[in-house]
PDB file with SEQRES, HELIX, SHEET and CRYST1 records, atoms N, CA, C and O in Angstrom:
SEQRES   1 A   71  UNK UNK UNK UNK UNK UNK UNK UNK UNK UNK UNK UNK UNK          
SEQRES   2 A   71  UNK UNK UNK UNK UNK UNK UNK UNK UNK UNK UNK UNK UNK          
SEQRES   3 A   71  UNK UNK UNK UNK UNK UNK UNK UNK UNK UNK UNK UNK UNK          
SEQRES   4 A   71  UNK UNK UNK UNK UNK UNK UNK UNK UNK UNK UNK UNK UNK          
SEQRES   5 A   71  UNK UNK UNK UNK UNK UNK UNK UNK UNK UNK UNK UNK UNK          
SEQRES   6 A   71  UNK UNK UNK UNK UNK UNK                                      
HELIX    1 AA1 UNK A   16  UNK A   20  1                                   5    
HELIX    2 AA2 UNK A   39  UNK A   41  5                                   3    
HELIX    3 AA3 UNK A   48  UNK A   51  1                                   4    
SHEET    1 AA1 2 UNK A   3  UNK A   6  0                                        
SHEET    2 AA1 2 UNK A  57  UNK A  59 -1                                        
SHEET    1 AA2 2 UNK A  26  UNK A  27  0                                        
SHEET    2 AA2 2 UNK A  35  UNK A  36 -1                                        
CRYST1    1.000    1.000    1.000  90.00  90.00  90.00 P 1           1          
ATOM      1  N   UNK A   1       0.849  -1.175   0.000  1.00  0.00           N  
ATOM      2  CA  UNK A   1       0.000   0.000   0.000  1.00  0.00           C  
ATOM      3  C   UNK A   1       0.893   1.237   0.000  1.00  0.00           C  
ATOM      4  O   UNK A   1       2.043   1.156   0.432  1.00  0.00           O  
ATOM      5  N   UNK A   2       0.403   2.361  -0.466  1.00  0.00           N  
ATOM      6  CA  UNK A   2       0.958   3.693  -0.845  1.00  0.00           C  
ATOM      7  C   UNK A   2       0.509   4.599  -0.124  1.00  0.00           C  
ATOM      8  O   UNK A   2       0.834   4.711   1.058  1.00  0.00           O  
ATOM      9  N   UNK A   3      -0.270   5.350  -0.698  1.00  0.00           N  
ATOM     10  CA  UNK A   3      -0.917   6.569   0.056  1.00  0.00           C  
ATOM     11  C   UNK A   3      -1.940   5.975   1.158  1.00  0.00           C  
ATOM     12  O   UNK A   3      -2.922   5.538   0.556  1.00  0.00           O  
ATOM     13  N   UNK A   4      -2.044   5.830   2.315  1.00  0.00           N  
ATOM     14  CA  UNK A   4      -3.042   5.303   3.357  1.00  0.00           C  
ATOM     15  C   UNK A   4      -3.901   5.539   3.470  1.00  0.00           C  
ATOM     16  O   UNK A   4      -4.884   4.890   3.112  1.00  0.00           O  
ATOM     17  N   UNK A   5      -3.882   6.646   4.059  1.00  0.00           N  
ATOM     18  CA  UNK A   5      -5.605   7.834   4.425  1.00  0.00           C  
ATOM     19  C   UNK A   5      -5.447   9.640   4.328  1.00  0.00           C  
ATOM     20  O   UNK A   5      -4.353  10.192   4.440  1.00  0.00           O  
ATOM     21  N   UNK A   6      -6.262  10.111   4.187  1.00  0.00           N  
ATOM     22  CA  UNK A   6      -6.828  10.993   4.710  1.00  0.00           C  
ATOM     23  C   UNK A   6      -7.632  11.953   5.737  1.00  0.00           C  
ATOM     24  O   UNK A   6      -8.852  11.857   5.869  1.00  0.00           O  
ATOM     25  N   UNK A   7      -6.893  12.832   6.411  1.00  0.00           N  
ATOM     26  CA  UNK A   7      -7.163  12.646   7.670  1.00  0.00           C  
ATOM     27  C   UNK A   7      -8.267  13.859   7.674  1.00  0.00           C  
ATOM     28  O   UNK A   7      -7.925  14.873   8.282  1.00  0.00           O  
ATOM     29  N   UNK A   8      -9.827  13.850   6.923  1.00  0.00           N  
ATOM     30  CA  UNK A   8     -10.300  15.065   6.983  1.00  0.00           C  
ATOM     31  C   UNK A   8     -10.388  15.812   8.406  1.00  0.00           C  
ATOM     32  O   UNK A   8     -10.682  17.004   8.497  1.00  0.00           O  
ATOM     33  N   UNK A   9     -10.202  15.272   9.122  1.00  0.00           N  
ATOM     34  CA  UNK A   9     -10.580  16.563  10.338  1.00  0.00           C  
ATOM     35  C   UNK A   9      -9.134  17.500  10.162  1.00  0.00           C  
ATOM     36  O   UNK A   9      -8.830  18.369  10.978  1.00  0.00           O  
ATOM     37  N   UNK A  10      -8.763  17.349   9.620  1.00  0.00           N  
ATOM     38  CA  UNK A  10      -7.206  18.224   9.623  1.00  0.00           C  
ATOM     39  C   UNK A  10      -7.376  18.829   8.044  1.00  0.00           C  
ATOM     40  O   UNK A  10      -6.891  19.932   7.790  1.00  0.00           O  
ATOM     41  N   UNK A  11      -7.862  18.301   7.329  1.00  0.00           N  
ATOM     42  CA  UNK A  11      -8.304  18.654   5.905  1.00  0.00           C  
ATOM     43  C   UNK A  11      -8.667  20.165   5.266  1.00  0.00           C  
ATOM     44  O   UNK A  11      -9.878  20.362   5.167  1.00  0.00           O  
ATOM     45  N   UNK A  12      -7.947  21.074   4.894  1.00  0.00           N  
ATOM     46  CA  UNK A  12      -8.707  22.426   4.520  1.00  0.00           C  
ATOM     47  C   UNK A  12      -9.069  22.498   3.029  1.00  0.00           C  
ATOM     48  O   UNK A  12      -9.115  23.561   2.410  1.00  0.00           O  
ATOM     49  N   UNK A  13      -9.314  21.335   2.515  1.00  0.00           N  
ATOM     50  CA  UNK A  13      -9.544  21.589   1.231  1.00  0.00           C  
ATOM     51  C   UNK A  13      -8.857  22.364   0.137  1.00  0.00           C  
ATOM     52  O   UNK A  13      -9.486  23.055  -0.664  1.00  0.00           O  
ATOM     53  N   UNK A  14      -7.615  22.235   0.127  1.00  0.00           N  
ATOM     54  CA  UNK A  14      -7.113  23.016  -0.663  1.00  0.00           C  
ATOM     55  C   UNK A  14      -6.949  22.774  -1.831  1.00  0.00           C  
ATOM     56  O   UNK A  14      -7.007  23.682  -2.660  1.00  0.00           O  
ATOM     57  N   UNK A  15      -6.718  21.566  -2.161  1.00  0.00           N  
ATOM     58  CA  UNK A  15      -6.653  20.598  -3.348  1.00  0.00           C  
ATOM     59  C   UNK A  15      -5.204  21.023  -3.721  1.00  0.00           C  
ATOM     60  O   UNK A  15      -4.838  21.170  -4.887  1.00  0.00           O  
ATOM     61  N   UNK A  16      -4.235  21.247  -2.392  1.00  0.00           N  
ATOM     62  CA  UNK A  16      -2.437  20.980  -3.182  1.00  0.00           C  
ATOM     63  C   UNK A  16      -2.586  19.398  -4.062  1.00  0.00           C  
ATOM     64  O   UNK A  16      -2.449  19.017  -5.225  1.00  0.00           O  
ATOM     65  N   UNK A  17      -2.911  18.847  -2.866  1.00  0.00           N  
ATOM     66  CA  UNK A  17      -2.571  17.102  -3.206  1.00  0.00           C  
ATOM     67  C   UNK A  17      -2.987  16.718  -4.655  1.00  0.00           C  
ATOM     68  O   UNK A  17      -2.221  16.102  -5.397  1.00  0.00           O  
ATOM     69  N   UNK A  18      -4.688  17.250  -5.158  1.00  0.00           N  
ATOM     70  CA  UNK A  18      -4.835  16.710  -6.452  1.00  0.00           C  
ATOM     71  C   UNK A  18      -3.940  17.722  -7.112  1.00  0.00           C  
ATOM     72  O   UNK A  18      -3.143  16.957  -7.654  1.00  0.00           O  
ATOM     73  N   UNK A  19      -3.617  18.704  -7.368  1.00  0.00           N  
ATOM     74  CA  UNK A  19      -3.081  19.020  -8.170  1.00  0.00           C  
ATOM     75  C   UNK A  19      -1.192  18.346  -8.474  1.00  0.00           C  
ATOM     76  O   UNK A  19      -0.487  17.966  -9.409  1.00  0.00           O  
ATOM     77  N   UNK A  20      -1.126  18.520  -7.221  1.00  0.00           N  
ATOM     78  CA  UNK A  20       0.436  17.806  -8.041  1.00  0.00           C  
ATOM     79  C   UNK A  20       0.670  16.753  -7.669  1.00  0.00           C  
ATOM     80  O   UNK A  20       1.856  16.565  -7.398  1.00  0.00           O  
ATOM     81  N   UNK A  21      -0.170  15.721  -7.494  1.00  0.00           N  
ATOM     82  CA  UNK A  21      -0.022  14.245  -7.834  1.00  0.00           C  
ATOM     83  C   UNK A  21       0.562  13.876  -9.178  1.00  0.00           C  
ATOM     84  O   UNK A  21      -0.137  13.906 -10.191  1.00  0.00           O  
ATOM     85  N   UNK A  22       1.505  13.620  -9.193  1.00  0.00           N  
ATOM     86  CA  UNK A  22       1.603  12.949 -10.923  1.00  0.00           C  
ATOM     87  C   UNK A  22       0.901  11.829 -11.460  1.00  0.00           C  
ATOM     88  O   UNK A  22       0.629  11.808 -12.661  1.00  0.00           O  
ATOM     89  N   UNK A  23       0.545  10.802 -10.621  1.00  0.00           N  
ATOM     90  CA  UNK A  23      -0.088  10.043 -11.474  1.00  0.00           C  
ATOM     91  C   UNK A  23      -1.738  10.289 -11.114  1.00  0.00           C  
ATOM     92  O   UNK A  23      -2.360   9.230 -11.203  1.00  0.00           O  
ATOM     93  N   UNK A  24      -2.380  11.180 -10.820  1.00  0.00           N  
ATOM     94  CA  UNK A  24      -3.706  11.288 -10.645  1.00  0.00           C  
ATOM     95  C   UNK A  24      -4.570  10.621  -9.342  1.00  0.00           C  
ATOM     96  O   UNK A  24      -5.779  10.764  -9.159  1.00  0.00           O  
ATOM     97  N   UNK A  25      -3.837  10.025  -8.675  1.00  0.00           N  
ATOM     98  CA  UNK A  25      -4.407   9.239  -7.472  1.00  0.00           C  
ATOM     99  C   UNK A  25      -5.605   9.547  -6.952  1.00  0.00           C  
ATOM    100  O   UNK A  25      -6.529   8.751  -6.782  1.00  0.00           O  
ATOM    101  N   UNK A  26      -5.598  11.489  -6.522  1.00  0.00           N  
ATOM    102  CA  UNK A  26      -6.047  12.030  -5.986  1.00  0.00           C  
ATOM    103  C   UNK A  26      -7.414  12.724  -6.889  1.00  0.00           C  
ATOM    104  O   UNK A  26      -7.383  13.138  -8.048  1.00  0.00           O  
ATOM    105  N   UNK A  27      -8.432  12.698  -6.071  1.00  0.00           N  
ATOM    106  CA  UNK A  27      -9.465  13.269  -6.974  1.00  0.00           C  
ATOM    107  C   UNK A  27     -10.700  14.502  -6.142  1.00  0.00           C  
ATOM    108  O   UNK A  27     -11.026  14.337  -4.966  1.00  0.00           O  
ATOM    109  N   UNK A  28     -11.030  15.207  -6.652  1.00  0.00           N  
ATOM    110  CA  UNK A  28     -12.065  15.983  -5.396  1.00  0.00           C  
ATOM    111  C   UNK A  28     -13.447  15.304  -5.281  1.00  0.00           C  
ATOM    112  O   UNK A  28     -14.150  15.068  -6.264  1.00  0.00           O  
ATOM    113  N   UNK A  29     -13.610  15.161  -4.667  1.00  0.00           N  
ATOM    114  CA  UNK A  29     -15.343  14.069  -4.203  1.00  0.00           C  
ATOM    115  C   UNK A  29     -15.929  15.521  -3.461  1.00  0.00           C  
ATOM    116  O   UNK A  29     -15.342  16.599  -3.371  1.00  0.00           O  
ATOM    117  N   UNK A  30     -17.279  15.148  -2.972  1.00  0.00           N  
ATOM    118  CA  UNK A  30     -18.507  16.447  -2.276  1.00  0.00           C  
ATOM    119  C   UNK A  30     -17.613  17.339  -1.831  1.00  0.00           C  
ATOM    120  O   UNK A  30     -16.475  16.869  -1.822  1.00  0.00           O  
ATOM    121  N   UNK A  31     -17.704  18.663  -1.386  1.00  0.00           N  
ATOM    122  CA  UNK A  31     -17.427  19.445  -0.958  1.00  0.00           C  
ATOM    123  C   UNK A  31     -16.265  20.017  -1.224  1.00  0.00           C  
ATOM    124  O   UNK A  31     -15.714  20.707  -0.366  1.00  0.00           O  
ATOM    125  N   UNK A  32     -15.669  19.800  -2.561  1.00  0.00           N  
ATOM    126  CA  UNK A  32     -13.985  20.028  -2.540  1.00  0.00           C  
ATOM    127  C   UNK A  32     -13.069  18.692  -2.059  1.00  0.00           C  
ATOM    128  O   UNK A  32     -12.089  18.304  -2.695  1.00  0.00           O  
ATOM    129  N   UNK A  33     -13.597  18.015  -0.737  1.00  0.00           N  
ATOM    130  CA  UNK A  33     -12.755  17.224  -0.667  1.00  0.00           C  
ATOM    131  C   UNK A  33     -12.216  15.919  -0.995  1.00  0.00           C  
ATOM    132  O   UNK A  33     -12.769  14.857  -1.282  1.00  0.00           O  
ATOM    133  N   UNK A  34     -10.505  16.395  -0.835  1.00  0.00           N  
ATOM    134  CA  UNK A  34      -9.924  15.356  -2.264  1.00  0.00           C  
ATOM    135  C   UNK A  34     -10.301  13.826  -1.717  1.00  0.00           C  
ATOM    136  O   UNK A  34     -10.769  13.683  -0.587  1.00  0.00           O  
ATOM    137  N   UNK A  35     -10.083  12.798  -2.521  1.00  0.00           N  
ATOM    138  CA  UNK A  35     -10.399  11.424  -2.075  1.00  0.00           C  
ATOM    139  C   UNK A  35      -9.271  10.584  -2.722  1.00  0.00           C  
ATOM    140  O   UNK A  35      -8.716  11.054  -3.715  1.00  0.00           O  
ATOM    141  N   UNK A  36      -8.930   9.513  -2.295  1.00  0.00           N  
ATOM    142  CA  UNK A  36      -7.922   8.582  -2.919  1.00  0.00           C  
ATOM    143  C   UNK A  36      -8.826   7.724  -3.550  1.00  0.00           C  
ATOM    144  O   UNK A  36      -9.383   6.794  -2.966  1.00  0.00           O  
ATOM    145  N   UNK A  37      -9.020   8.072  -4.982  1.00  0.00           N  
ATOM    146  CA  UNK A  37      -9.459   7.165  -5.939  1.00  0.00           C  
ATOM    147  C   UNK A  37      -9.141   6.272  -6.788  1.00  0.00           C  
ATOM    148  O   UNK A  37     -10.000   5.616  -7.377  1.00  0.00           O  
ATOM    149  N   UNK A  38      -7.356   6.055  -7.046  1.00  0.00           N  
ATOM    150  CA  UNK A  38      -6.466   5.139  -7.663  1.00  0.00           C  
ATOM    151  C   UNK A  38      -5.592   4.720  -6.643  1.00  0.00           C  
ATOM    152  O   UNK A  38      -4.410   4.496  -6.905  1.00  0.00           O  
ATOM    153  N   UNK A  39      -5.968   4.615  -5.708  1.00  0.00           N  
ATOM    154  CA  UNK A  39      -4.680   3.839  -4.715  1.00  0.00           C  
ATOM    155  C   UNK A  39      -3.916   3.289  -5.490  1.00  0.00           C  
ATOM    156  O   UNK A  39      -2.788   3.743  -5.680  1.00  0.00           O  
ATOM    157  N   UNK A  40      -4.374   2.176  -6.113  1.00  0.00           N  
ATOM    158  CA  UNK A  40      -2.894   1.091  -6.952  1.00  0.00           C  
ATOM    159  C   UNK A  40      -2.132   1.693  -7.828  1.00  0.00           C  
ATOM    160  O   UNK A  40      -1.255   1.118  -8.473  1.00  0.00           O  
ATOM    161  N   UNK A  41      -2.536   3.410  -7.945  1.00  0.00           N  
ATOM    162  CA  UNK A  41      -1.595   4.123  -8.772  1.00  0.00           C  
ATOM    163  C   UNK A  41      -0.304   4.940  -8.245  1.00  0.00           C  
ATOM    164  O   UNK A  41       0.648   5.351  -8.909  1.00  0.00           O  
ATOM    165  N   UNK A  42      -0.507   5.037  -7.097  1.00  0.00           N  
ATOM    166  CA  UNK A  42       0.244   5.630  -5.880  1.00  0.00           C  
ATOM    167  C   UNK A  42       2.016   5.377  -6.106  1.00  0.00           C  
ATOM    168  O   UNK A  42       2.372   4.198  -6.077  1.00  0.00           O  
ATOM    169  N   UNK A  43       2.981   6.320  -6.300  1.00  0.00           N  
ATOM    170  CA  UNK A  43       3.943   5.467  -6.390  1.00  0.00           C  
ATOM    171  C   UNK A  43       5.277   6.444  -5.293  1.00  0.00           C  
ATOM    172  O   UNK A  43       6.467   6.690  -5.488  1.00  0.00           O  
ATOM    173  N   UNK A  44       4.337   6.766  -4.171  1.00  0.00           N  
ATOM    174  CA  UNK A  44       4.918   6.808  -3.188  1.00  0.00           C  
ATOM    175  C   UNK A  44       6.013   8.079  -3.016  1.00  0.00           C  
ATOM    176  O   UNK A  44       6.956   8.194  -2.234  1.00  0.00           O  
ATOM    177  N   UNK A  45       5.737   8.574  -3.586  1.00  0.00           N  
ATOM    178  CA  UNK A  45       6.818   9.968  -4.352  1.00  0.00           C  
ATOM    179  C   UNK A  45       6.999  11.219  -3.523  1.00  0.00           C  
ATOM    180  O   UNK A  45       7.902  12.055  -3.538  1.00  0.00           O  
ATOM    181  N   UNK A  46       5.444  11.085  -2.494  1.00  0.00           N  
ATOM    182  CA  UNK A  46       5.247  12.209  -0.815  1.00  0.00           C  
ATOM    183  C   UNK A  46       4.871  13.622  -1.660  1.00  0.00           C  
ATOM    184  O   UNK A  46       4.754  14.697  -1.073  1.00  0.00           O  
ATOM    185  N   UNK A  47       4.759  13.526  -2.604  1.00  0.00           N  
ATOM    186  CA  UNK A  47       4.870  15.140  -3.268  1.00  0.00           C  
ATOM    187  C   UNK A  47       3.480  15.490  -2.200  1.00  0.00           C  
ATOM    188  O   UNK A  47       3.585  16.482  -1.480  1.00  0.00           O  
ATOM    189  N   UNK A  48       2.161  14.628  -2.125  1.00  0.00           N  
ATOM    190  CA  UNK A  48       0.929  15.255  -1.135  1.00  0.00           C  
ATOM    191  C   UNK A  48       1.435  15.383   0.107  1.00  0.00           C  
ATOM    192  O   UNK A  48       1.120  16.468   0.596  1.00  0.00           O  
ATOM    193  N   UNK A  49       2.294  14.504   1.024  1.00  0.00           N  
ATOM    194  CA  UNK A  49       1.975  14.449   2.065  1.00  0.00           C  
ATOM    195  C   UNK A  49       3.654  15.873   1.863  1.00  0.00           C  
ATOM    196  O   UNK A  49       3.231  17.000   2.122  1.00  0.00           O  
ATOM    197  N   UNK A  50       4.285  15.880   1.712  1.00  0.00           N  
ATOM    198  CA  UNK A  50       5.405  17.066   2.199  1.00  0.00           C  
ATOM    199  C   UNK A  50       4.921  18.352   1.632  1.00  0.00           C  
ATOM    200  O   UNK A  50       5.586  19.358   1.879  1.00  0.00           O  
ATOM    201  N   UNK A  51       3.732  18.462   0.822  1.00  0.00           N  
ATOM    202  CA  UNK A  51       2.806  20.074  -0.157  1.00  0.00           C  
ATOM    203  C   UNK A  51       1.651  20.262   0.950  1.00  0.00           C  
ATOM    204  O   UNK A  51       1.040  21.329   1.002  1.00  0.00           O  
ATOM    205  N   UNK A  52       1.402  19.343   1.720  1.00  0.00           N  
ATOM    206  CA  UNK A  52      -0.186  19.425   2.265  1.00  0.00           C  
ATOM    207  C   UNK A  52       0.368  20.386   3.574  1.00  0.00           C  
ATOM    208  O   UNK A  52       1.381  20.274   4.264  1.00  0.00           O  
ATOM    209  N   UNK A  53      -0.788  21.413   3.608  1.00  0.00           N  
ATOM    210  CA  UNK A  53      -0.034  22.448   4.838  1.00  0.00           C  
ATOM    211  C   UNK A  53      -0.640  21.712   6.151  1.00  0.00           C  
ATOM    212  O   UNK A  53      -0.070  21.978   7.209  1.00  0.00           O  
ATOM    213  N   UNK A  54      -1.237  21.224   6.173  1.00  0.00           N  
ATOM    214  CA  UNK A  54      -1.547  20.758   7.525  1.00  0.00           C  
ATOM    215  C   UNK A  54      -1.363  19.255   7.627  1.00  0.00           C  
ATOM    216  O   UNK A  54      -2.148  18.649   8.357  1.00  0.00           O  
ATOM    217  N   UNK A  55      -0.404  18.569   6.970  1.00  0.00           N  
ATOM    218  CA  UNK A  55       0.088  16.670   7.282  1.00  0.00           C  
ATOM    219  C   UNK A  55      -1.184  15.997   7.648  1.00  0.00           C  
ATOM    220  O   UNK A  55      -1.368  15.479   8.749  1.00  0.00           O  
ATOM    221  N   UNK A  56      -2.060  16.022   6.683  1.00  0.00           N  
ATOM    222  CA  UNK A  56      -3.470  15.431   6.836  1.00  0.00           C  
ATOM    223  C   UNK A  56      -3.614  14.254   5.903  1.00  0.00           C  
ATOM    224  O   UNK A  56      -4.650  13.603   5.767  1.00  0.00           O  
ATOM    225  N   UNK A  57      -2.323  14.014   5.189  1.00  0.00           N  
ATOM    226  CA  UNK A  57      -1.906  12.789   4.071  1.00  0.00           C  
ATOM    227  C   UNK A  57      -1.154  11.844   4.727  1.00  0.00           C  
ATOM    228  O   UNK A  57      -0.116  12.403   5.080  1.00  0.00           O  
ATOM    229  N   UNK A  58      -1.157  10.575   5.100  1.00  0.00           N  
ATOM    230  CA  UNK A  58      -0.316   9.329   5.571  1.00  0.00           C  
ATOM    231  C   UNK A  58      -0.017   8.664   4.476  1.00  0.00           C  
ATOM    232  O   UNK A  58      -0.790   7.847   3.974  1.00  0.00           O  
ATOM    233  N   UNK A  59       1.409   9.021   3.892  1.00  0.00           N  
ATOM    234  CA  UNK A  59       1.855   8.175   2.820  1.00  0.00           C  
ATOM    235  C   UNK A  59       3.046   7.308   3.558  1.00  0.00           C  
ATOM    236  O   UNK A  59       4.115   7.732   3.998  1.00  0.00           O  
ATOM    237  N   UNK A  60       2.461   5.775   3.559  1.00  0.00           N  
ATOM    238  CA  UNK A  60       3.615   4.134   3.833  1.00  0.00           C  
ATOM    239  C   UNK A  60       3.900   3.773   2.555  1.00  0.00           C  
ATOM    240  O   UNK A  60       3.079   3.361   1.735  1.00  0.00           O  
ATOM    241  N   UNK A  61       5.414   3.974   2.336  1.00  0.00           N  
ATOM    242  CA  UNK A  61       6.274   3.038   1.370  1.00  0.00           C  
ATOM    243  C   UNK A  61       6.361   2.136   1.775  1.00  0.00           C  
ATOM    244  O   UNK A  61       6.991   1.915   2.810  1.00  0.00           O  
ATOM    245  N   UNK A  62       5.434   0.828   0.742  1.00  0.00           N  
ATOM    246  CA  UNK A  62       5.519  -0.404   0.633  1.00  0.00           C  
ATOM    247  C   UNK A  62       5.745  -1.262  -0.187  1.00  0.00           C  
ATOM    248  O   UNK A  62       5.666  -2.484  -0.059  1.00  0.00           O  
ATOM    249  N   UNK A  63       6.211  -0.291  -1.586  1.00  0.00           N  
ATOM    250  CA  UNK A  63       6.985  -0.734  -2.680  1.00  0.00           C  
ATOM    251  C   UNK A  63       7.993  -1.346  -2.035  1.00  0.00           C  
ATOM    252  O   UNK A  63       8.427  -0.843  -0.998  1.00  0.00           O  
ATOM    253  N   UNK A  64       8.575  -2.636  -2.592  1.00  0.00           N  
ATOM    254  CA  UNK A  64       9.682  -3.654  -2.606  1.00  0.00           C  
ATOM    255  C   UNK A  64      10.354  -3.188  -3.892  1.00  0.00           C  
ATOM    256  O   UNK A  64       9.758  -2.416  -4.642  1.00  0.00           O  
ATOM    257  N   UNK A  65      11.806  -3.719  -4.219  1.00  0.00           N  
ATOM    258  CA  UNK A  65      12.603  -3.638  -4.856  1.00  0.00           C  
ATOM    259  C   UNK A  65      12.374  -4.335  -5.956  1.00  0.00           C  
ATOM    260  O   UNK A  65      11.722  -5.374  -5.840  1.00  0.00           O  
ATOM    261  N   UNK A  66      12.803  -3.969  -7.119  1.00  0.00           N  
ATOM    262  CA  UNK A  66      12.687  -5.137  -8.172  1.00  0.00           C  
ATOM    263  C   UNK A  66      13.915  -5.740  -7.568  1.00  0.00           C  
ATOM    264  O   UNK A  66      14.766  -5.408  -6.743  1.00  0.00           O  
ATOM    265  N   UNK A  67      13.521  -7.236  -8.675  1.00  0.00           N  
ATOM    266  CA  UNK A  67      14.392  -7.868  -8.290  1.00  0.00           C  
ATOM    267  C   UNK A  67      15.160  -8.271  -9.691  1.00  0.00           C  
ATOM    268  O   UNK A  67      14.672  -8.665 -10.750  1.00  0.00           O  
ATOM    269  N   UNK A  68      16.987  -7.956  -9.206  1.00  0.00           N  
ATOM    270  CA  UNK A  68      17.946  -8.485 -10.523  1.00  0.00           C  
ATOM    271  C   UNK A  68      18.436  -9.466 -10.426  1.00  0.00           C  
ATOM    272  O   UNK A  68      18.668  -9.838  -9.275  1.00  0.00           O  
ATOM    273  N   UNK A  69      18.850 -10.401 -11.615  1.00  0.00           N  
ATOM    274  CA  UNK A  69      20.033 -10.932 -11.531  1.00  0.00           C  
ATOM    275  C   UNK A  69      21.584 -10.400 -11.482  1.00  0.00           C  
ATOM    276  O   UNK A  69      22.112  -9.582 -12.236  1.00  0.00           O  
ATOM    277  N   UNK A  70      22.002 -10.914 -10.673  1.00  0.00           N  
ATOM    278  CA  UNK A  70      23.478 -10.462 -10.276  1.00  0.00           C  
ATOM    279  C   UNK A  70      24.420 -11.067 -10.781  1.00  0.00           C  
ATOM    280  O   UNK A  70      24.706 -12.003 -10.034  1.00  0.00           O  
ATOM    281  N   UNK A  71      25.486 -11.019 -12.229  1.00  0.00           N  
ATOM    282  CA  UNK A  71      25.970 -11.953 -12.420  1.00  0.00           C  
ATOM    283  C   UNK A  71      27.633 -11.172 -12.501  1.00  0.00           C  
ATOM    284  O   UNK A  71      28.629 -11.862 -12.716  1.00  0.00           O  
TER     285      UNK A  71                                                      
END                                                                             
């Protein structure tokens, strides 16, 4: 898992997060506020959670490594 939750009680609607998501994760649902609508698109990058003025984004890196051969 990538982006976790959203913590609306801390939430001011600003929509940093949808806007500079790169891959679109983020979307605005009722009232302005944004919603995680592509979770499996998430690729962990923090651009929401280190832009969001009030840390109302819980992003867990749980991407694993690819894996190489080592020869």
């Amino acid at each position: 898992m990538t982006i976790e939750k959203i913590d609306y009680n801390k939430c001011i609607k600003c929509q940093k997060c949808i806007t500079l998501c790169p891959m679109d994760v983020l979307r605005a649902g009722e009232d302005r506020q944004p919603v995680i609508k592509y979770r499996e698109e998430c690729q962990s990058c923090y651009l929401c959670f280190f832009e969001c003025p009030t840390r109302a984004i819980l992003v867990k890196p749980d991407r694993q490594a690819p894996l190489f051969d080592v020869y």
